[in-house]
VOKE-630152 format. One record per residue (C-alpha): residue in one letter; x, y, z. Coordinates in pm, whole numbers, padded with zeros to 5 digits, always signed. Layout:
BEGIN
AXYZ;...
END
This chain:
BEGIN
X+00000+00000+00000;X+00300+00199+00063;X+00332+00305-00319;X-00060+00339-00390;X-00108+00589-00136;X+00129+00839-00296;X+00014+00763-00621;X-00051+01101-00770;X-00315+01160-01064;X-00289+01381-01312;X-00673+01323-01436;X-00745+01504-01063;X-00690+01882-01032;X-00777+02176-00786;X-00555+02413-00950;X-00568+02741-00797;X-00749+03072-00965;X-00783+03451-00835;X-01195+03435-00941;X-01261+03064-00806;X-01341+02913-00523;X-01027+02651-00464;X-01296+02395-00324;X-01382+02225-00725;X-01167+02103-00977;X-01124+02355-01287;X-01232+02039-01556;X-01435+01749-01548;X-01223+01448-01411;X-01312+01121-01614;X-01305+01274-01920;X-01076+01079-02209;X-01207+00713-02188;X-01113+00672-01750;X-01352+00503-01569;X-01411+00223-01760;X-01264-00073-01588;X-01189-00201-01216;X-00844-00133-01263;X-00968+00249-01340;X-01162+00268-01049;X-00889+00114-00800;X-00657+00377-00956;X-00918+00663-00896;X-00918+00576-00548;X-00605+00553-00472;X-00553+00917-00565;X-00776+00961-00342;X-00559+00831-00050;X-00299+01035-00209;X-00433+01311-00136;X-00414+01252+00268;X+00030+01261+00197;X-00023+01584+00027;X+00251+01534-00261;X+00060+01725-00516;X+00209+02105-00501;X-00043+02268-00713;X-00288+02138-00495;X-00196+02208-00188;X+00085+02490-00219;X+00374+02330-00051;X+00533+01991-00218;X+00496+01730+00030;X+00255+01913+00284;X-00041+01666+00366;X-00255+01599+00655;X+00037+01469+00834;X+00180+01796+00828;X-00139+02012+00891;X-00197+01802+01180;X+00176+01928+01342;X+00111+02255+01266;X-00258+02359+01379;X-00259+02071+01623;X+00056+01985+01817;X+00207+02340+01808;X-00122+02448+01897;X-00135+02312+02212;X+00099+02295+02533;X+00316+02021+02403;X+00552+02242+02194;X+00660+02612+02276;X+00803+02810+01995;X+01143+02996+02083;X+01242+03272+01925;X+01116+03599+01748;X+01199+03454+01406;X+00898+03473+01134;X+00717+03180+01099;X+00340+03070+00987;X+00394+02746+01275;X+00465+03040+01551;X+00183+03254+01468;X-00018+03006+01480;X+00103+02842+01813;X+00118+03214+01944;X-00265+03240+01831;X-00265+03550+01624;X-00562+03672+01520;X-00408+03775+01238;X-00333+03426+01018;X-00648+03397+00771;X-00375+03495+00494;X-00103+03251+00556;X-00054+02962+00342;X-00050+02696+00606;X-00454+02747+00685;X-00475+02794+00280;X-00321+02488+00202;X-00510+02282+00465;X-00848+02417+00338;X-00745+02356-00034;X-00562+02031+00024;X-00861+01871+00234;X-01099+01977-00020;X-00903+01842-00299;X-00939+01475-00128;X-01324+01534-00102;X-01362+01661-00491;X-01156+01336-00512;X-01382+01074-00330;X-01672+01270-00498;X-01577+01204-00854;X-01492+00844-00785;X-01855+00789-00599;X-02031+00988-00907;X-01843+00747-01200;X-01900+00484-00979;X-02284+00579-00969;X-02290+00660-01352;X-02124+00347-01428;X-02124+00067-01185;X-02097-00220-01492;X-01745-00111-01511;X-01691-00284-01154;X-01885-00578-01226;X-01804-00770-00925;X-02018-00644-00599;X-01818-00675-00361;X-01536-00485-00509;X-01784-00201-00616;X-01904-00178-00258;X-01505-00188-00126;X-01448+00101-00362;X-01740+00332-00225;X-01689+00215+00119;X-01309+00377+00086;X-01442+00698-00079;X-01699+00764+00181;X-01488+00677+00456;X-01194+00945+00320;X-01421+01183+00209;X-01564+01138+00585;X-01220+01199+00692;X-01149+01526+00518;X-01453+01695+00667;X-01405+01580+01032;X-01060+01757+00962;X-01224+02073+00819;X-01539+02100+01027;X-01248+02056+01333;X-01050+02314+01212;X-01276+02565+01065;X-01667+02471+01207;X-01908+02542+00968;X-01822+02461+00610;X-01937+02399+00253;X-02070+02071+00189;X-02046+01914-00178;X-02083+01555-00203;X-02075+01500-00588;X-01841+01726-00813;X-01908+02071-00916;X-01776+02297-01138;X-01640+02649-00986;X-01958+02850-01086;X-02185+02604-00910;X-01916+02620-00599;X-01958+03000-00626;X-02344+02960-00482;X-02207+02695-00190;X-02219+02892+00139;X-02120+02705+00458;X-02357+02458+00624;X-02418+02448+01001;X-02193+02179+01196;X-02472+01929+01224;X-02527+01943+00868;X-02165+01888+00795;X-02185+01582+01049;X-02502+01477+00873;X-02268+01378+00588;X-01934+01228+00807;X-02194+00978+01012;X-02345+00855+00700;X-02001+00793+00515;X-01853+00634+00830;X-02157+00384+00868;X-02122+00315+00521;X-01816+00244+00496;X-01832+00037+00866;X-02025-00206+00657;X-01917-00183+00297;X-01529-00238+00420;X-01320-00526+00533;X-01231-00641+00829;X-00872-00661+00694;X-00631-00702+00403;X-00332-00837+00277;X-00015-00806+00012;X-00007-00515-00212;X-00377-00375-00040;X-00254-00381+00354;X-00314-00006+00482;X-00627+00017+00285;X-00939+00169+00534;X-01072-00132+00666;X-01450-00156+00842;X-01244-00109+01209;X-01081+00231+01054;X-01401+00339+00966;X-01610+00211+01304;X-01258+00384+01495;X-01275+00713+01329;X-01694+00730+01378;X-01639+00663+01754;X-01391+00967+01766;X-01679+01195+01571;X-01932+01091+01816;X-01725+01181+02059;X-01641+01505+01987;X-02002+01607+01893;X-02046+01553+02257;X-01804+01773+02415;X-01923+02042+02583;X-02019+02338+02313;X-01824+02624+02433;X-01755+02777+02076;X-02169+02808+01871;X-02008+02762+01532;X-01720+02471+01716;X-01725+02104+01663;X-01843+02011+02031;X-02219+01985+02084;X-02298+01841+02392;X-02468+01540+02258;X-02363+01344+02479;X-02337+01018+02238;X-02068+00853+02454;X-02258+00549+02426;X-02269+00527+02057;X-01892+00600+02081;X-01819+00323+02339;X-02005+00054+02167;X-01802+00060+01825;X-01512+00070+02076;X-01577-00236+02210;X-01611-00414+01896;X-01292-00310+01817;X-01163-00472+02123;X-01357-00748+02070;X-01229-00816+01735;X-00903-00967+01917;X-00725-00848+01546;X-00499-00563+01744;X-00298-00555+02082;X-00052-00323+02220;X+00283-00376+02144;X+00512-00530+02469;X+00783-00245+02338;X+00650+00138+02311;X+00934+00201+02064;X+00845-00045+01790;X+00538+00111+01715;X+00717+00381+01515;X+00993+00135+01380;X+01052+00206+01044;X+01104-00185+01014;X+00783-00291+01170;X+00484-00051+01019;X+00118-00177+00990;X+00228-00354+01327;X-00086-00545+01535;X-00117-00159+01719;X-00181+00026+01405;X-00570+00026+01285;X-00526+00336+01008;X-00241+00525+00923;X-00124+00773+00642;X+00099+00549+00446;X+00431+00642+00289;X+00736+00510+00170;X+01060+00431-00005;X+01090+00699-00300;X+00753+00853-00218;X+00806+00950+00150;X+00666+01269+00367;X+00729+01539+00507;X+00610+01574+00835;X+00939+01429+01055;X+01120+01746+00869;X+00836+01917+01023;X+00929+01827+01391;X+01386+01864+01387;X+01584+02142+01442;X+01813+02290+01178;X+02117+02268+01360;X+02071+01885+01415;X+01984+01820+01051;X+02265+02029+00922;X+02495+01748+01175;X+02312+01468+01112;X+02144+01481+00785;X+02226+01436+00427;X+02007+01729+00343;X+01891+02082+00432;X+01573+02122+00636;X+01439+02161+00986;X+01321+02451+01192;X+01636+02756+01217;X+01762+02788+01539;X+01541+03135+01589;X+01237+02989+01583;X+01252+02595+01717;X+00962+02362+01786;X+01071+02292+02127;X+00927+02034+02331;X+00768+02217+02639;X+00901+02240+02936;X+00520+02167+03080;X+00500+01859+02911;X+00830+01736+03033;X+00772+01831+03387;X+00488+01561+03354;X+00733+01271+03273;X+00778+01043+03584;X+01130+00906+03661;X+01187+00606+03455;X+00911+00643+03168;X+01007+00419+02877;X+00828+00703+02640;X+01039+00944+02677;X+01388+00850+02520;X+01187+00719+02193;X+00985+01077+02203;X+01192+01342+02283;X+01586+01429+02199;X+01698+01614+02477;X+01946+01832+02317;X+02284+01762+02085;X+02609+01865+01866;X+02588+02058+01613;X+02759+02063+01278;X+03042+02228+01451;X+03053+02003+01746;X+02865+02263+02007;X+02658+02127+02263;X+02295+02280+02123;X+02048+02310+02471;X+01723+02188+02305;X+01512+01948+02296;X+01202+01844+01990;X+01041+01540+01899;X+01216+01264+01757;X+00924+01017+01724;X+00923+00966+01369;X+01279+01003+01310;X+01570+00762+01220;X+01864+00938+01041;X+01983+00598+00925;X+01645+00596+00755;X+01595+00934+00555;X+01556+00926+00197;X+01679+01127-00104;X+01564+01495+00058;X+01324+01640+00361;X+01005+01529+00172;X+01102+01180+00129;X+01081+00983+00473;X+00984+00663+00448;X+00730+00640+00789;X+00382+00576+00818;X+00175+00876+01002;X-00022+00700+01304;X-00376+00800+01292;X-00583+00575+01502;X-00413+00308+01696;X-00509+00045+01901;X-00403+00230+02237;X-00577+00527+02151;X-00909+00285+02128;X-00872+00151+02473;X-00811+00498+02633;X-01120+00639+02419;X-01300+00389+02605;X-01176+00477+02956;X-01290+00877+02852;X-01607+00719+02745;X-01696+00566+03079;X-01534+00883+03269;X-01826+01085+03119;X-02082+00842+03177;X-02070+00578+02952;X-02160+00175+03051;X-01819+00043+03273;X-01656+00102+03553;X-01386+00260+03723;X-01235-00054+03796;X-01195-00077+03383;X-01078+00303+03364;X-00807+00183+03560;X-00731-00093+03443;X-00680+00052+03074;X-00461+00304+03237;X-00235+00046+03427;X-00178-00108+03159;X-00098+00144+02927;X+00150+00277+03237;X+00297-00089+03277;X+00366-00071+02951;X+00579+00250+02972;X+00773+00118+03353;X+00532+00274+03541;X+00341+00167+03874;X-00050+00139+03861;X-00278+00370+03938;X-00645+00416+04040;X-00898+00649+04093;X-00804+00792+03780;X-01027+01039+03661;X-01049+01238+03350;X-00764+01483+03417;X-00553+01190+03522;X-00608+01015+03183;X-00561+01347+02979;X-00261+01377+03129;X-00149+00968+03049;X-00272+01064+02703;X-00057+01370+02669;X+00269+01163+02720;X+00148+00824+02525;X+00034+01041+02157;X+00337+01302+02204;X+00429+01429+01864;X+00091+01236+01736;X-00115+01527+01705;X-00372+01436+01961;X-00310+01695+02235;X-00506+02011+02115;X-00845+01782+01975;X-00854+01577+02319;X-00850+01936+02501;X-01134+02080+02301;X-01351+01772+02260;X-01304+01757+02631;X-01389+02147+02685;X-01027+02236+02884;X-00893+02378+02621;X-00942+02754+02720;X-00801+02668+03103;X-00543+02436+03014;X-00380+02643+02734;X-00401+03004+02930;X-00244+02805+03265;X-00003+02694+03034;X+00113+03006+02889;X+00104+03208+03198;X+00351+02927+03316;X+00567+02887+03015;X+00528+03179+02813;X+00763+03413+03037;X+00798+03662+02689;X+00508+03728+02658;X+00486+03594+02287;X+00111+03390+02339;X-00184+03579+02302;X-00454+03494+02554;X-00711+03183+02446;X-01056+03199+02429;X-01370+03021+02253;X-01285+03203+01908;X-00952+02977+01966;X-01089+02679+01922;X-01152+02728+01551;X-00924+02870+01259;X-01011+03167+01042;X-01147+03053+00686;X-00868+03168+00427;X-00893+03537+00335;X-00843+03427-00038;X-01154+03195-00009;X-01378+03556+00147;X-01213+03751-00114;X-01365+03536-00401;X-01712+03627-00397;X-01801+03853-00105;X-02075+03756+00143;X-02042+03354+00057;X-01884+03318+00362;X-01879+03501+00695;X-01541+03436+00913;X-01503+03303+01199;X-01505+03522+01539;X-01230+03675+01672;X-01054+03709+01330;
END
């Protein structure tokens, strides 16, 4: 699967234009004889998955920027895992300084363009599809097929109605003068669509695959990811136009949970470390991931290292200067307990430079293996974790915490073990700040920090503890409710005025 998700298309295009909105395709995909054959189809969708590694630079701005990479910047330097040092310019420090100011920088662009282009994707493979299912003659492959579409195109919007609330919905392909009379639907509406793909797809999918097809979405991918959206509908609604709204559908959430468990087809790894080996992806604690690989990698460990330690360490440029690092917080290391297991494989607490200077710093090295990097910054051969079987059993324990069927006994349990796992003692009582806080250390660098704080409602607390504690310069701008979303790009208000209204507090 490793070379089909980075397939890139050339029958699929969002290029960009001054007087159109960058949400549709500029031609009619399908065109010139595709779609014809199951082959066709299988191809289609797999630039589909493409589209979550971002390789495509006129769609998305920046070669090599994906979801991967979105997720680093708007999510982990977003919350009070990483603390930018530094006055140099940068779109990741604005952003984890929460300006008010970023609706025109191309890191909010790209992740509204590149997320669409994945939907207008998934759409045009589910409208062929419709238009000509004889071309997939056999039924069960026709149903895999749609079952993938609906569950990425499900994915895409739980990533844009996270990031930006209320948002145009299009669920078959239009042309840029029909997206030019698409306004933004409410947040329910938007969910209307993600619950209906992900149920889909629960059913239509597999239970698992093999060869050339492992790290396809499989039915426990698409049952994980649903339990996540439920979920976060019911966190507390603190923002009107935010993702949380109180729904309180832990129940729906914990069930599909459970059947993951029940499945007995994952189980945490003994060793914390080998879940990112490079030599041991699609491991038994991995249920969907962002797939790259040899030749066709991504860019998101580049994302994460400091210049300095590249420039020593590296066959190539990249990494963040020395003016403006991602550092690891000093919050989130003060939460390590002596002897966690997590820590070494997580963090790199500082190193040489190219010059042999001790360099006092420390970032996450999660995803990196020097021995491992390919030909430049965009090409590292490492799967992105997105749900993993870990992350399952601790949803559960949240589930029960807010009043779900179980018992604390199991909320501890889950815990334990997930502590056992790292050297740690046992622990009980835990309640929900307790497992936040196991969570924070066990997805470091994983891009779970700032969604588990708003699904959760702490976000506004946590964060504005956190900087009073850690920002001694003064750099972070207070949080509040408008924090929880992102602006919508200026370029996409400038296109026709009045289609959309932006966010508050930008």
């Amino acid at each position: 699967m490793k070379k089909i998700f980075l397939l890139l298309l050339s029958i699929f295009t969002l290029g960009a234009c001054e007087d159109e909105l960058d949400l549709a395709p500029i031609s009619d995909p399908g065109s010139n004889g595709f779609y014809k054959t199951t082959d066709d189809f299988i191809q289609a969708i797999n630039g589909v998955y493409s589209a979550l590694g971002g390789i495509n630079p006129t769609a998305v701005g920046t070669a090599g920027q994906g979801q991967p990479d979105y997720y680093i910047d708007m999510g982990e330097v977003r919350s009070d895992n990483i603390y930018i040092q530094g006055n140099g310019p940068a779109e990741y420090a604005e952003i984890g300084n929460f300006l008010t100011t970023i609706a025109g920088i191309p890191t909010i662009n790209n992740a509204w363009n590149g997320t669409y282009e994945g939907i207008m994707r998934a759409n045009t493979v589910l409208d062929k599809l419709k238009e000509n299912p004889g071309a997939v003659p056999d039924d069960n492959m026709r149903r895999r097929i749609e079952g993938e579409a609906r569950f990425l195109r499900a994915y895409f919007y739980f990533d844009l109605v996270k990031w930006f609330g209320k948002v145009p919905v299009v669920t078959t392909f239009v042309s840029p003068t029909e997206a030019l009379t698409i306004g933004r639907s409410p947040v329910s509406e938007v969910y209307d669509v993600i619950i209906a793909d992900l149920e889909f797809a629960a059913s239509a999918l597999p239970r698992s695959y093999g060869g050339a097809d492992l790290g396809r979405a499989t039915s426990w991918a698409a049952k994980g990811i649903l339990a996540r959206v439920y979920m976060t509908r019911s966190g507390p609604k603190l923002h009107p136009d935010g993702p949380c709204l109180g729904s309180n559908e832990y129940g729906k959430a914990i069930g599909l949970l459970n059947e993951i468990i029940g499945s007995n087809e994952f189980s945490m790894l003994t060793n914390y470390a080998d879940i990112f080996d490079y030599d041991n992806e699609n491991n038994a604690e991995i249920i969907f991931d962002v797939q790259y690989g040899t030749g066709a990698g991504g860019l998101f460990p580049t994302d994460y290292y400091d210049q300095p330690w590249g420039a020593a360490n590296l066959p190539f440029a990249g990494g963040n200067p020395g003016d403006r690092v991602k550092r690891v917080s000093d919050d989130l290391m003060s939460t390590y307990e002596m002897g966690d297991k997590r820590v070494a494989p997580t963090v790199l607490e500082g190193y040489l430079d190219a010059g042999g200077n001790q360099v006092d710093n420390r970032f996450f090295i999660k995803f990196i293996d020097k021995s491992k990097a390919g030909g430049d910054r965009f090409m590292w051969p490492i799967n992105f974790p997105v749900l993993r079987y870990t992350d399952v059993l601790m949803l559960k324990a949240e589930c029960i915490l807010q009043g779900a069927s179980g018992t604390q006994g199991d909320v501890d349990k889950i815990v334990s073990d997930v502590r056992d796992r790292a050297g740690l003692g046992p622990v009980s009582n835990v309640t929900l700040d307790m497992l936040l806080a196991e969570r924070r250390k066990e997805f470091a660098a994983e891009c779970l920090r700032w969604d588990d704080l708003v699904r959760t409602g702490k976000v506004v607390d946590v964060m504005n503890n956190w900087r009073a504690a850690e920002d001694a310069s003064g750099k972070v701008q207070p949080v509040s409710v408008n924090s929880i979303l992102y602006p919508i790009p200026q370029n996409q208000l400038d296109v026709k005025q009045g289609l959309y209204d932006q966010n508050p507090g930008y």
